[in-house]
N, C-alpha and C positions, 0 to 999 in steps of 0.2 A: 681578660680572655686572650689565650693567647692566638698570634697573628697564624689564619691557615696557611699552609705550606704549599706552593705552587707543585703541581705534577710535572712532570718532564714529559714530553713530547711523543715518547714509547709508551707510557703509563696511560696518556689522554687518548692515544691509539688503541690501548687497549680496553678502554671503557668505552669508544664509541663504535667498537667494528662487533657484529656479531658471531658470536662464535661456529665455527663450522657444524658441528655438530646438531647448532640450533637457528642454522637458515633452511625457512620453508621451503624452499625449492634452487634450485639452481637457475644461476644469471649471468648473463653476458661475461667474456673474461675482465674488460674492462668496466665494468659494474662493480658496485660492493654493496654488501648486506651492513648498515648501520643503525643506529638508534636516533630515534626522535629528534631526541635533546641537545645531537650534534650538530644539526644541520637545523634546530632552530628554539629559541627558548617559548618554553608553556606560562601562561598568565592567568590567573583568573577574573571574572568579573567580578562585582559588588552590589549587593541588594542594595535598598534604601535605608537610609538612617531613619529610627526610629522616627513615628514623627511626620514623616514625608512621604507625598506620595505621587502617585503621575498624573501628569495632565495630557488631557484632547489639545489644550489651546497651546500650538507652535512657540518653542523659544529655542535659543541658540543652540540647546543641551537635548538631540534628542536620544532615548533610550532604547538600547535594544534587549528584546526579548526573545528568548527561543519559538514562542508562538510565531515570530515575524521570520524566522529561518525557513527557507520554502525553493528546494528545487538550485541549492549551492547560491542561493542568492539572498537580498534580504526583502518582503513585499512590506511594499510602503505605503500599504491601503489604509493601516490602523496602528501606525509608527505613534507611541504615547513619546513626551517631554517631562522634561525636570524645570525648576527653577533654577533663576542662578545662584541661589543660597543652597541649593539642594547638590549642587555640581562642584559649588566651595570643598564640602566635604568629601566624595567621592571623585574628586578629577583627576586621578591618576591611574584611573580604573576604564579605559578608553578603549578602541580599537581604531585601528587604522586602515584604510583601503589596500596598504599592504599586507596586512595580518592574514591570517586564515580563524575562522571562528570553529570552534566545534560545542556541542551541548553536550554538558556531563551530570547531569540532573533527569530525573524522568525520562524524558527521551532523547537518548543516549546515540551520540554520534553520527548527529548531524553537521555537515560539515558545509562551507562556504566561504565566498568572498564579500566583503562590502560594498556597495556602490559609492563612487564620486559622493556623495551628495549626503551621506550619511560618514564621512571620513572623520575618524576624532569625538562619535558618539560614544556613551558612557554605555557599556555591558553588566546586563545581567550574571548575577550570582549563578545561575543556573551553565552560563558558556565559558568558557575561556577564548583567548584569541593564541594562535602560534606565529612569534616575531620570528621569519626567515632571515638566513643569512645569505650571505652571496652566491653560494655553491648548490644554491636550489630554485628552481623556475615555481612561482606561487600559485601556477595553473596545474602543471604537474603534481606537485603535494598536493594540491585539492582535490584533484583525479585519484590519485593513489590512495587518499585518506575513504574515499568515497566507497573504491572496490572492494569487492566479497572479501579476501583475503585479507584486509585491515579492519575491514569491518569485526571479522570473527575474531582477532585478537584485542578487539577492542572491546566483544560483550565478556570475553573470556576474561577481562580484568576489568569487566565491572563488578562491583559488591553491590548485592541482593538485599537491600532493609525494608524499610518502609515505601524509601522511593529510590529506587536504584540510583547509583554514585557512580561517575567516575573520578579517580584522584586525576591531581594533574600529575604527579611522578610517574604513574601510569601512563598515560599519555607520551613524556620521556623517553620508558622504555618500550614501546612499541617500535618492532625491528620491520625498517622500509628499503627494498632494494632500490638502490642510485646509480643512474647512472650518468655521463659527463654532462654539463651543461647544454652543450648543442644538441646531446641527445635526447634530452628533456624535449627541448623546445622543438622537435623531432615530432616525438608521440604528442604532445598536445597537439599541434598541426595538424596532426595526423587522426588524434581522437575527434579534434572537432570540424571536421572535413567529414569525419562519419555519421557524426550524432547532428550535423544537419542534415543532411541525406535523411537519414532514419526519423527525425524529427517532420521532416517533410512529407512522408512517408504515412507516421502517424496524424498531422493533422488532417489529409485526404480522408483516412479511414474512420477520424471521427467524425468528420464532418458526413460521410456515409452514414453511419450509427445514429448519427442526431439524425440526420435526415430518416431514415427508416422508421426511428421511435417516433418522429412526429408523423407520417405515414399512417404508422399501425396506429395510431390513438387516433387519431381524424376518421380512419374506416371504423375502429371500434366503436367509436361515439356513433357512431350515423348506424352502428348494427342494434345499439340497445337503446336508440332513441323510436328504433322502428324504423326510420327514415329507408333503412338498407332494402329494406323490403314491404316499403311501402306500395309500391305496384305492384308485386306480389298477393299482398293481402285484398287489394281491390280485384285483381284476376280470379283469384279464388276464394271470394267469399272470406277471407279468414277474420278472426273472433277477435278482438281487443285483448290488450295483454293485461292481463292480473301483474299484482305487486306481492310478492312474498320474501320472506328469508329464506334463508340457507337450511335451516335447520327443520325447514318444511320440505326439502327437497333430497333430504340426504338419508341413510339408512342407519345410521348412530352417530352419538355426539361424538368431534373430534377428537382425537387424543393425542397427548405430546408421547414424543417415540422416546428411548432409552439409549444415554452416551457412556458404554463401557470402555475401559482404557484400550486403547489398540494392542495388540501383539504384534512382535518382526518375524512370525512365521506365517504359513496357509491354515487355515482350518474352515469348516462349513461356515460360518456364519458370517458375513458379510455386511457393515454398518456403512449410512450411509453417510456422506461430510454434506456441507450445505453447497458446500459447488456445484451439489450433483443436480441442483436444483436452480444455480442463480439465474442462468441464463433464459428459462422458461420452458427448456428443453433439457429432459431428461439425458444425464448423463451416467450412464453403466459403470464408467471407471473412474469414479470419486467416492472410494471406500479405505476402511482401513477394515482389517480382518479385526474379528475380537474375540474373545476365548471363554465362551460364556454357554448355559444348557437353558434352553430357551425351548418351552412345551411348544410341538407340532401345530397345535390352537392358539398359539400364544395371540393375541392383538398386532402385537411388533414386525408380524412377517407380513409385507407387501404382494399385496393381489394383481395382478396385472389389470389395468384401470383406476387404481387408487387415484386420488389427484392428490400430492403433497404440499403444503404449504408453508412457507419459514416465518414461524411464529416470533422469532428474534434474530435481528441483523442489524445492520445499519437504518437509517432510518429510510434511506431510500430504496430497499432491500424487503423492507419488512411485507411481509403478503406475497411475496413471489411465487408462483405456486408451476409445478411441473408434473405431466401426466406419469403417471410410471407404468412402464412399456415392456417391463422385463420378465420373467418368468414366476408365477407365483411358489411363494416361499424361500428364494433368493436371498433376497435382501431383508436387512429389519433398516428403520429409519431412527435418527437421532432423537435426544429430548429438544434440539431448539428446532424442530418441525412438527406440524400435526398432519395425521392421515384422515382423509375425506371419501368417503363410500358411498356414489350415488345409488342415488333410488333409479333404476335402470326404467321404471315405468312411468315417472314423470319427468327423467328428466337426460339430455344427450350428456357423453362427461365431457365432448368436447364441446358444447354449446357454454358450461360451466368455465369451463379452462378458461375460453374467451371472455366470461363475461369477469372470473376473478382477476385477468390480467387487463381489462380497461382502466381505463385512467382513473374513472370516477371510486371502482374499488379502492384502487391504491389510496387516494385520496381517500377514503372512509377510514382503511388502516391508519396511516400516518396519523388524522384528527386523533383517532382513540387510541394511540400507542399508549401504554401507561407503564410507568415503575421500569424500573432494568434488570436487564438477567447479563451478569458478565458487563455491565458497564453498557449494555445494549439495548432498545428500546425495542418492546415486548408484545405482543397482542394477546389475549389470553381466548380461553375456550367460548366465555361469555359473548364477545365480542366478535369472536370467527358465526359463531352462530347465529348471529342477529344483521349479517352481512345483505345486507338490501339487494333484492334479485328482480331484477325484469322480466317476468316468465308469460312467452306467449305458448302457444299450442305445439303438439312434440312436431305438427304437420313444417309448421314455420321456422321451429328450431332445427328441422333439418337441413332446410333452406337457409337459413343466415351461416350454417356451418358447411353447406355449400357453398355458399357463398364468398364466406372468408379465406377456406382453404383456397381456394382458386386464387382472391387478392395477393394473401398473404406468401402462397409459396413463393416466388420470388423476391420478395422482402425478406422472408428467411435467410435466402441463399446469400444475401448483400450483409446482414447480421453476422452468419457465420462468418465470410469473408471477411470481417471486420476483426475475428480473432487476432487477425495481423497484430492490433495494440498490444494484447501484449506479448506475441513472440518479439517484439521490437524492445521493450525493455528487458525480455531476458538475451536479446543481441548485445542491447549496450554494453550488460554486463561481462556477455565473452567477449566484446571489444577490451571492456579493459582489463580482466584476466590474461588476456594476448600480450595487451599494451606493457604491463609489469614486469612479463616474463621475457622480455627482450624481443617478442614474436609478431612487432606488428611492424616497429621500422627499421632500415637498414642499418644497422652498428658499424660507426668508420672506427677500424683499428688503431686510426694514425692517430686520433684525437687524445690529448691528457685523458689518464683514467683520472674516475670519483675517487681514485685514492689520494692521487696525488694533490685533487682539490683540497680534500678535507683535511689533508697533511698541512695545506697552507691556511686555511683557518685554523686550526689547533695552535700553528705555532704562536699566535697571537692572543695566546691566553697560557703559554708558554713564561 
């Protein structure tokens, strides 16, 4: 075979700079728009040799998986091991606490650094690691790999099979704006000066949220234990509570709603998304329009009173149920919800609301989740129906729903506020949209451009 032919220096400039035509946006003067592969080489990991396989019990060799990828870091709560026969064959297939990992298998473009302590472990077939060279800061490219803008060129040159792929030459060519050294080390400073603040920020507001949901579940248990209004019931004579279902209390059995494809114009008919419901509280603007002729009688159009509940979610998701508040014939609701029609003479819809959002409910959903829809754990009609109900008199039920509201509206208001979570991850992300585009810290003119760096790495492959 014959020996390849070294490029020249203009040649290696021209396969690492991006062409104008095809840089995404504009970037500092001393900036340049280059590829991957210049500023670092792609590796891949390596499964297990036939044969072999991993262990819980700690040896010198341990493995990483993309399971253990979490947050640009690696968690090392359920870090598996190799043998050393097992590392014999595979030990050139490593990463190193200088590397950057990204997953190019199933879930595609996740990105991080190694800890100390994991330096020199053997990588999954599923990741690569990218070896940096001198002319780039390792927190920087982790930051940059991370943000929306490499992200979308990164699903954009994934291939769709069985289980989504990324190549690593792809990886290569993915076009990242550079800038000088000290200006790297600039924006990191400067990203993570912010994403502690904002990290601070959000662990206050969960620690609210947790605090509230333990709150409302301690008042909830003591409302359908009876407790709530147990001096109540002795003031007024009132009746001991009966135990029934659901489906003893409601005006027909529930039914899953209908998911038509969306349309990108307006038209009448308005579908609902499951947002509109996660929170417990009905949301008006989590719809997509759909382009469908839907009879004036249909089942699908929401009454105002309906209570909706998400028949398939996550598991901790599933049973969420929200009043619907909006105008009747509005809205139609999705197939992963069913709609719920009280019986207005036996029973409050907000005495119900409350008792399908107690703990003990959830907990009845979650026991009897069964089979998946969309890879998501399910509750079906049978089971919404047979939903265990502590039902005392409409007299008392008005009373515990006076009750609550009064508790709970201020817990509300502490709930809401807690939105913050996630306007704070969509800040991070215009932090680092800022950060790439030259827009978050000062650019010194006087400093070497990234051209002239990468001019002196090229020459050494010259």
């Amino acid at each position: 075979m014959a020996k390849k032919e070294k490029l020249s220096l203009e040649e290696l400039l021209e396969q690492a700079l991006v062409k104008d035509e095809d840089k995404p946006y504009a970037v500092p003067g001393n900036w340049i728009w280059t590829r991957l592969d210049s500023i670092g080489n792609v590796k891949g990991g390596k499964r297990l040799p036939r044969g072999h396989s991993l262990q819980d019990i700690p040896t010198s060799h341990a493995y990483i998986r993309v399971v253990d990828f979490n947050n640009g870091c690696i968690d090392g709560s359920d870090i598996k091991f190799i043998t050393d026969e097992t590392h014999s064959l595979i030990k050139i297939y490593t990463i190193s606490k200088d590397d950057i990992y990204i997953s190019i298998a199933g879930t595609i473009g996740k990105v991080g650094i190694v800890p100390d302590f994991l330096d020199g472990a053997n990588l999954t077939e599923n990741a690569a690691k990218i070896v940096i060279n001198k002319i780039v800061a390792q927190k920087y490219l982790c930051y940059l790999l991370e943000c929306d803008d490499i992200q979308i060129q990164i699903k954009s040159s994934t291939i769709a099979t069985t289980q989504a792929k990324l190549a690593l030459f792809r990886i290569g060519a993915l076009s990242l704006p550079l800038p000088p050294l000290p200006e790297q080390q600039r924006i990191v400073g400067l990203i993570e000066s912010l994403f502690e603040k904002l990290d601070r920020a959000k662990e206050l507001a969960q620690n609210a949220l947790d605090s509230f949901e333990n709150r409302k579940s301690a008042i909830l248990h003591k409302a359908f234990t009876g407790e709530l209004t147990r001096k109540w019931r002795e003031e007024n004579e009132g009746n001991e509570w009966a135990n029934c279902i659901l489906n003893d209390i409601i005006l027909e059995k529930p039914r899953n709603g209908y998911s038509p494809n969306g349309v990108p114009y307006v038209t009448k008919y308005k579908n609902l998304s499951l947002s509109a419901t996660t929170t417990g509280v009905f949301k008006s603007e989590c719809f997509k329009y759909v382009d469908i002729d839907i009879d004036d009688n249909s089942y699908l159009w929401l009454k105002n009173g309906d209570i909706l509940i998400q028949r398939s979610n996550s598991l901790d998701y599933v049973g969420t149920c929200a009043i619907y508040d909006g105008q009747d014939n509005e809205y139609i609701y999705p197939d992963l919800m069913m709609k719920i029609q009280v019986n207005a003479v036996l029973v409050i819809t907000k005495f119900l609301y409350y008792i399908l959002s107690d703990i003990d409910t959830k907990k009845y959903y979650r026991d009897n989740a069964t089979g998946t829809s969309g890879n998501m754990p399910k509750i079906n009609q049978k089971i919404v129906m047979n939903t265990p109900i502590p039902f005392p008199t409409m007299a008392e039920q008005k009373e515990i729903v006076r009750i609550l509201d009064n508790l709970l509206v201020n817990e509300q208001k502490a709930k809401e506020f807690c939105g913050v979570i996630d306007k704070i991850d969509h800040m991070k992300k215009a932090i680092l949209a800022r950060a790439f585009r030259g827009e978050l810290s000062t650019n010194n003119p006087d400093e070497e451009s990234a051209l002239e760096l990468l001019k002196e790495v090229l020459k050494e492959k010259v």
